[in-house]
KOLVEXLUM-738812 format. One record per residue: residue in three letters; z, y, x of N, C-alpha, C, O in turn. Coordinates in steps of 0.05 Angstrom, whole numbers, plus 5000, padded with zeros to 4 digits. Each point is the difference from the previous one (the first is absolute). Layout:
ALAZYXZYXZYXZYX...
end
This chain:
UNK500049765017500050244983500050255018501750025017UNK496450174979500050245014501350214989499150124981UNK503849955034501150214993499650165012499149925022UNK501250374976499450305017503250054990500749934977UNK500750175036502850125002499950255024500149965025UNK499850384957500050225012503050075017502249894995UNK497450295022502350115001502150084982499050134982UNK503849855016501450034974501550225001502349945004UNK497350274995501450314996498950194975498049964987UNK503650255011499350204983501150285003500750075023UNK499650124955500850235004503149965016501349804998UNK499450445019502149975013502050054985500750224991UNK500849495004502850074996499649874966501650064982UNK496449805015499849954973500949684999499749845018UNK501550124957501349694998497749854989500349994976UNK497949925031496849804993501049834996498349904986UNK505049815016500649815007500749984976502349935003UNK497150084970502850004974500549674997498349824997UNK504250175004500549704986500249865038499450125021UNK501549624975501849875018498249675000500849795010UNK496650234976499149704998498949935022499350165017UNK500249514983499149845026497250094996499150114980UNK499649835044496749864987500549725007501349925020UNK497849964966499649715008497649884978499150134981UNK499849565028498549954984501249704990500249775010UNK500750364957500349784987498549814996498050005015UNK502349784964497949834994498250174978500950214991UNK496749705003497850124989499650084969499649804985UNK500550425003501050104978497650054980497950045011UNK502049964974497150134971499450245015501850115012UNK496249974988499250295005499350045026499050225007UNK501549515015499650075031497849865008498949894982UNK500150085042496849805012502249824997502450025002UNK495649724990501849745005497949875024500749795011UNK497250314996497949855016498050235013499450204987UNK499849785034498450275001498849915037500749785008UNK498550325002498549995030501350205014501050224996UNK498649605026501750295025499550174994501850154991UNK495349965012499550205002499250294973498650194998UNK503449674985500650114984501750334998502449975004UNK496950264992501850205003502550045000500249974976UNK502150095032502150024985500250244985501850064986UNK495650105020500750334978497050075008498749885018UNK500350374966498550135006499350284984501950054985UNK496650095013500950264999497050065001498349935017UNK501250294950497150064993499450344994501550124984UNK497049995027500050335001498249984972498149854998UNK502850324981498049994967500550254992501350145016UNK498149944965498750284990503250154987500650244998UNK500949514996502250104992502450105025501550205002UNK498149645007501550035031500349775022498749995021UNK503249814973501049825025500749784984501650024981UNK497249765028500349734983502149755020499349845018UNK502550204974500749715020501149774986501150014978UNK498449735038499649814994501849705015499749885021UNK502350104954502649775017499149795005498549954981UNK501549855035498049834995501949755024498949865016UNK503750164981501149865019501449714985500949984977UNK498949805043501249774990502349984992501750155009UNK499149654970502150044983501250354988502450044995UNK496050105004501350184992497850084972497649975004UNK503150124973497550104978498050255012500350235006UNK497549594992497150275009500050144978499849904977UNK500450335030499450234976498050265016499650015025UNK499450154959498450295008502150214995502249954990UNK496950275017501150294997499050175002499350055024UNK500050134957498050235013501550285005501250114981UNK498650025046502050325006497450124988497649945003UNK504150294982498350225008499250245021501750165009UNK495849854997499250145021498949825018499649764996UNK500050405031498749895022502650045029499749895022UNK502650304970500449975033503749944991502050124992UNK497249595018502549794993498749895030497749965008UNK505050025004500349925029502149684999502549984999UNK495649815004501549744998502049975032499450025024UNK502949944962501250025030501349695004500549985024UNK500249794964500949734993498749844982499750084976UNK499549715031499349794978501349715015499349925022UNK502649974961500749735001500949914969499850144980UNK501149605024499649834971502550194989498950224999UNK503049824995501650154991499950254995501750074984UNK496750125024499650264993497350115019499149895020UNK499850394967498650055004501050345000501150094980UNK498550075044500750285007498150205006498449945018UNK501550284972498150225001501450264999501750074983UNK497050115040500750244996498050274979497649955000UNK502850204990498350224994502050185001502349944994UNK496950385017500250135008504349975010501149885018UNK499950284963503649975001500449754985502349994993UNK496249804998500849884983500049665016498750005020UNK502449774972499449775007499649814973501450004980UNK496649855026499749834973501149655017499049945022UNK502749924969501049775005499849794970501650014981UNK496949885022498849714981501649815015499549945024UNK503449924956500349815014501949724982501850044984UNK497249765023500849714988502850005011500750105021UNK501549744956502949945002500149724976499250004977UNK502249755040498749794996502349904982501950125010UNK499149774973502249914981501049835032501850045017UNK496049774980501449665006501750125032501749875011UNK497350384998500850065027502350245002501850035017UNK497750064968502050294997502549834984502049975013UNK498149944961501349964982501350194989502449975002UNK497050224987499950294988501349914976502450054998UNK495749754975500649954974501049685008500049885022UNK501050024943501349774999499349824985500250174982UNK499049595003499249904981501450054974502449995001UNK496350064972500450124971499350205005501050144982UNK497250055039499550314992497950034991498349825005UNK501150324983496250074991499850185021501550045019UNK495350114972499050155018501550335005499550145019UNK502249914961500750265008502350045009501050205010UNK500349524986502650015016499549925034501250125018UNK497049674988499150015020499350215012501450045020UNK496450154975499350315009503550225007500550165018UNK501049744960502850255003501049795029500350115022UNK500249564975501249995028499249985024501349965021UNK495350084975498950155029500650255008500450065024UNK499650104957500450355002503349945020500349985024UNK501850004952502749985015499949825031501650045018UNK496149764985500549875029498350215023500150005024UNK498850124964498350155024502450354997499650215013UNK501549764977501550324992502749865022500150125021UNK501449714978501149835013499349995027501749975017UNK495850044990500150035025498850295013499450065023UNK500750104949498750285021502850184993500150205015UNK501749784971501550205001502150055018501150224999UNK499749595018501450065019498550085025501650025017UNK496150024992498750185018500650295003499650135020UNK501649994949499350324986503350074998501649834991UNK498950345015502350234991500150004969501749894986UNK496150245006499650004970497449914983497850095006UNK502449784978497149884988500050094970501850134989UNK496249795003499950154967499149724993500349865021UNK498449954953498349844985501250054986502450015002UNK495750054966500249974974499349714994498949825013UNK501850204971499349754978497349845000498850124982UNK499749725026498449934998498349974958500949934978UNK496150165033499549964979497149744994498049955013UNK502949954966498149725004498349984982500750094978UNK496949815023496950014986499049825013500449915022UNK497149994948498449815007497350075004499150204988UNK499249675028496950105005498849804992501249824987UNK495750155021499149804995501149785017500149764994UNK501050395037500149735017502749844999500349785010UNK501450364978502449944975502050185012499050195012UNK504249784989501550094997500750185020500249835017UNK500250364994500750185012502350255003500050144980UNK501149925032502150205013499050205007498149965016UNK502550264979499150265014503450175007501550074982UNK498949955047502650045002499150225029497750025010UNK505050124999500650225023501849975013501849874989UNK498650215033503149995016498350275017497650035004UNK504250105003500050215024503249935011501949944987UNK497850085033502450035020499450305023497950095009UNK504949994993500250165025503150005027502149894998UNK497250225014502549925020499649745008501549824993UNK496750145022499149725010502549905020501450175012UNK499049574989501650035019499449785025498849814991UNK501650175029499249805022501049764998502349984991UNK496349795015500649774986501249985045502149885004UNK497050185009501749905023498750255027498750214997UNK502149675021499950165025497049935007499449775003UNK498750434999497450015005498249894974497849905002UNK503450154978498449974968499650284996501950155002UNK495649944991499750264980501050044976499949874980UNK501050345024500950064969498850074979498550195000UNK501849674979497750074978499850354991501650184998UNK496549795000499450224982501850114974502149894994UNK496950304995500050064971497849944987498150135009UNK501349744977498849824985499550034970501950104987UNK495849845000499649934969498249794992497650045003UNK503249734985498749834998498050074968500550224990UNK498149675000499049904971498549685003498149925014UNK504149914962497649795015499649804964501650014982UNK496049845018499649844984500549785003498149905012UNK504149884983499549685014499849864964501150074979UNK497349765027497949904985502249625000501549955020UNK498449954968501649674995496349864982498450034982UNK502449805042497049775007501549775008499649885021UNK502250044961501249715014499649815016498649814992UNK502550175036502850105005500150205013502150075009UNK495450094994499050305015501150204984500150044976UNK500750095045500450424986497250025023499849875021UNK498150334971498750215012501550224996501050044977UNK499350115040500450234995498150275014498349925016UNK501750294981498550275014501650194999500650144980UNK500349865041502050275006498550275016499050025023UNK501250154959499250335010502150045013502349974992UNK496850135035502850125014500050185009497650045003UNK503750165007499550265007502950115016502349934995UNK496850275027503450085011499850284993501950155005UNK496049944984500650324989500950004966498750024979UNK503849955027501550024976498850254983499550014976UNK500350185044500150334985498149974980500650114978UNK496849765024498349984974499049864984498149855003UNK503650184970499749754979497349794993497750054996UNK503349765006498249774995499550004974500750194987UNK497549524998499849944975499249725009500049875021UNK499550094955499149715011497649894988499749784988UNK499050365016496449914991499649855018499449774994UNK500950305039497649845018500749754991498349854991UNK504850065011499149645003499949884968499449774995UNK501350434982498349964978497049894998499049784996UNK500450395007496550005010499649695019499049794991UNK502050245030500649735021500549814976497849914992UNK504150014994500449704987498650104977501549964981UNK496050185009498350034968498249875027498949834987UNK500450145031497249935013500549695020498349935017UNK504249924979501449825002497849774988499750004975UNK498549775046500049754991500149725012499149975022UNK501749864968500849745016497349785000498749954980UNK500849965043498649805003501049745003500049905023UNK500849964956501349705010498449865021501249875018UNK496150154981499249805014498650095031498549885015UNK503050414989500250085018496750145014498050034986UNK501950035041497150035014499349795015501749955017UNK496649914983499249905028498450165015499250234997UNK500449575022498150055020496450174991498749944980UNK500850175031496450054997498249765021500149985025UNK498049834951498749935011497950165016498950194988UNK500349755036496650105010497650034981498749795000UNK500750344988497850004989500350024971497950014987UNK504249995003501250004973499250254980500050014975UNK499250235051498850274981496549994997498650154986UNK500549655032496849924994499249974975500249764993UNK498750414987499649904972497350095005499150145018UNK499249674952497350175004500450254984501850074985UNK496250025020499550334988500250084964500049784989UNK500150354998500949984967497550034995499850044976UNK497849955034497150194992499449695001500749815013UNK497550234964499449714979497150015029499949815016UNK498650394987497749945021500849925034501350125018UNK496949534981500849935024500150165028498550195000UNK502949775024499150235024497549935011499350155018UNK498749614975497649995012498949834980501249814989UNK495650285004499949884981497449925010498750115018UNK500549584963497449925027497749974994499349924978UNK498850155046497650064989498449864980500549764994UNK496950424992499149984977497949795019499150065022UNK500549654958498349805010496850135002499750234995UNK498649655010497250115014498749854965501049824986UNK496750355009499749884980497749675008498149995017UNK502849804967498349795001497449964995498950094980UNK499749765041497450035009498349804978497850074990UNK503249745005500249754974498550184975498149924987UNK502850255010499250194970497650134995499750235009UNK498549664979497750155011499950164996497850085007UNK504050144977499350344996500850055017499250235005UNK502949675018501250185018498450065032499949785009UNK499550325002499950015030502050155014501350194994UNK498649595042501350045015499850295005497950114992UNK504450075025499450314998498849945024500349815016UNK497550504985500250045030496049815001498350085017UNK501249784970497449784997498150104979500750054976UNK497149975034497050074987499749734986499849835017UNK500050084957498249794989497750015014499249795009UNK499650404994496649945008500549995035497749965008UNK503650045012499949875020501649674996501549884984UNK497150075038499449685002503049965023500350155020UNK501749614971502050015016499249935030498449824999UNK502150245025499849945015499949735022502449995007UNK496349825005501249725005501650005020501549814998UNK498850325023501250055010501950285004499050224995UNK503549745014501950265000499650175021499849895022UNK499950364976499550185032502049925018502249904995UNK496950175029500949965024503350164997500550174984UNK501449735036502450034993500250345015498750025020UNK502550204974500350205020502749945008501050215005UNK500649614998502150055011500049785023499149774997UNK502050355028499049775039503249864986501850124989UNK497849635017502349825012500750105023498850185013UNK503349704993502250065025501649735001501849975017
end
């Protein structure tokens, strides 16, 4: 399997890391390649009229699309667990949190109680970084791709987790995490300029343009974009036969009826060698 794994940083001083989960690769789930060729992508990424298309495409994990808006989104990470981008003050972080690995929820929950005890497990691990944090209430909706969270945390007064750790920033998150059993996706907007209010369209917009490929990408065969042409007329079409000599209305072109065929053929003008 061909993975590409970028350098992993972002804005300075910004917490990109939310949540405390492994990566690991479980056994093989609905929604992931169950079979596929080495040389299969693990991601890829399409420039379109709308803006920036990318494309999950990693083993055991659910292949889905995304479309950003615009053109100048700066990919700075891609591995099976998340996916990181900068634009301008802002960081966009797409990233998988696994039930069977985190253990976040518990068995008897449905989907929205599952979503509230991801929120509380990832709030659990960012609020002791911060002096002071804010999160409201999470609020929950369904889409087409089903149940979803739309929730916030800002923190400030970062504090050093040890001797030669940076200290976080001031911070504002907005993020969507999405319940795909036993997956949360989530998209967190992040930003360290507190001073100017967010909303939360972009990753709105981000999960309305949200789709899953169960059966994943493969590979591109060689030759697989060779089609013939849509134009019903062949590219060579072949010549018109000579008309038949058999017919007696017809004559050969080029021949006098009133000369007499020749018995022998003229002499050749072309020399051997």
């Amino acid at each position: 399997m061909k993975q590409r794994t970028l350098a992993r940083w972002g804005l300075a001083g910004l917490l990109v890391v939310a949540g405390c989960s492994a990566s690991q690769d479980p056994e093989l789930i609905p929604g992931s390649r169950r079979s596929g060729t080495s040389d299969a992508p693990a991601y890829f990424s399409q420039s379109t009229d709308y803006g920036y298309r990318y494309a999950h495409n990693w083993v055991n994990r659910p292949c889905f699309t995304i479309d950003l808006p615009g053109h100048n989104w700066v990919l700075q990470s891609a591995t099976p667990d998340f996916v990181m981008w900068n634009r301008g003050d802002h960081t966009l972080k797409v990233y998988l949190t696994d039930n069977r690995v985190s253990a976040f929820a518990v068995g008897g929950m449905d989907a929205e109680q599952a979503l509230r005890a991801f929120i509380g497990f990832e709030l659990d691990y960012i609020k002791p970084k911060f002096d002071r944090d804010f999160s409201p209430p999470p609020m929950i909706n369904v889409a087409s791709q089903g149940m979803y969270a739309l929730w916030q945390w800002e923190g400030r007064g970062g504090r050093r987790a040890g001797v030669g750790r940076a200290q976080p920033a001031d911070q504002r998150h907005t993020i969507i995490s999405l319940w795909i059993d036993p997956f949360v996706l989530s998209f967190d907007w992040a930003t360290a300029n507190i001073a100017k209010p967010d909303t939360s369209i972009e990753v709105q917009e981000i999960l309305e343009s949200l789709d899953f490929y169960p059966e994943c990408f493969a590979s591109m065969r060689s030759g697989e974009t060779w089609v013939a042409p849509a134009s019903e007329q062949p590219i060579m079409e072949p010549p018109s036969p000579l008309p038949s000599t058999d017919d007696p209305g017809t004559t050969p072109p080029d021949l006098d009826p009133a000369s007499p065929m020749p018995s022998t053929p003229p002499p050749s003008t072309y020399q051997s060698y």
